[in-house]
Structure formats: C-alpha cells, structure tokens
N, C-alpha and C positions, 0 to 999 in steps of 0.2 A: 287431233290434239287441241284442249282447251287453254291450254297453258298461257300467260301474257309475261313478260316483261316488266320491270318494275324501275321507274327512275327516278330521282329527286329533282326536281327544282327549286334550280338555283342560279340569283344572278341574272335572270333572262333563258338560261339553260338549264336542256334536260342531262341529267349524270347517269349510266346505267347503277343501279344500284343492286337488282338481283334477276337473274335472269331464270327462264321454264316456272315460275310463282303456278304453284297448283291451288296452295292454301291460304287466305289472306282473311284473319278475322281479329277484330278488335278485343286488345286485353288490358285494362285497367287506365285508359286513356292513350296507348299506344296503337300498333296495329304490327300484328306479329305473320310475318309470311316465311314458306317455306316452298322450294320448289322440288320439282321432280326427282332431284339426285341427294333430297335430304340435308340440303343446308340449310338454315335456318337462320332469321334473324329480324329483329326488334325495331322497328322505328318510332321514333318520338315525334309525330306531326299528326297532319291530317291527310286526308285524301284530296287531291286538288281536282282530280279527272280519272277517269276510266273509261276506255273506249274496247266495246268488245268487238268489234269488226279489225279492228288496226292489231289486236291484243296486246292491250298498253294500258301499262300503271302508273298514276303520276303523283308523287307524295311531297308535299313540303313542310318544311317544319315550322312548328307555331309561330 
C-alpha cells in the first residue's frame, strides 16, 4: 500500500488531519485529498513536507 497520512501543522505540532490519502492534487489554490474509504476533503494552505519513506503528509495554512 501507497497510501500516507496527512496532518496540519500547527503551533510547533503535527494534528492528524486525514488519514489512508490515496489522492492529493491542487485545486484553484487549495489541495483537495481523498483517502482509501472515500472521504474527502479541502484544505486551504500549502504543502510544508512530504516524506514517501515515513508516508507522511504535512500541510499548513498560509
């Protein structure tokens, strides 16, 4: 499985924010991810870090 994890930073700390992310692509200044079981959902920031060895997402907002 390819899947990673996705969390917000914030404060110093990471927040789970979606977890199994299959799909992660930028739409209209956001970045819309969706994981394995079909939830979905919109973030307003940017990408801080990705780490494909750990499968870890790390997003904060502008």
């Amino acid at each position: 499985m390819c899947e990673a994890n996705a969390y917000i930073y914030k404060d110093g700390k990471e927040e789970l924010y979606l977890e199994n992310v299959d799909i992660m692509r930028p739409e209209e200044g956001k970045i819309y991810l969706k994981n394995l079981f079909g939830e979905q959902k919109i973030f307003e920031g940017e990408i801080k870090e990705i780490s494909l060895l750990t499968h870890k997402i790390v997003l904060e907002k502008k």
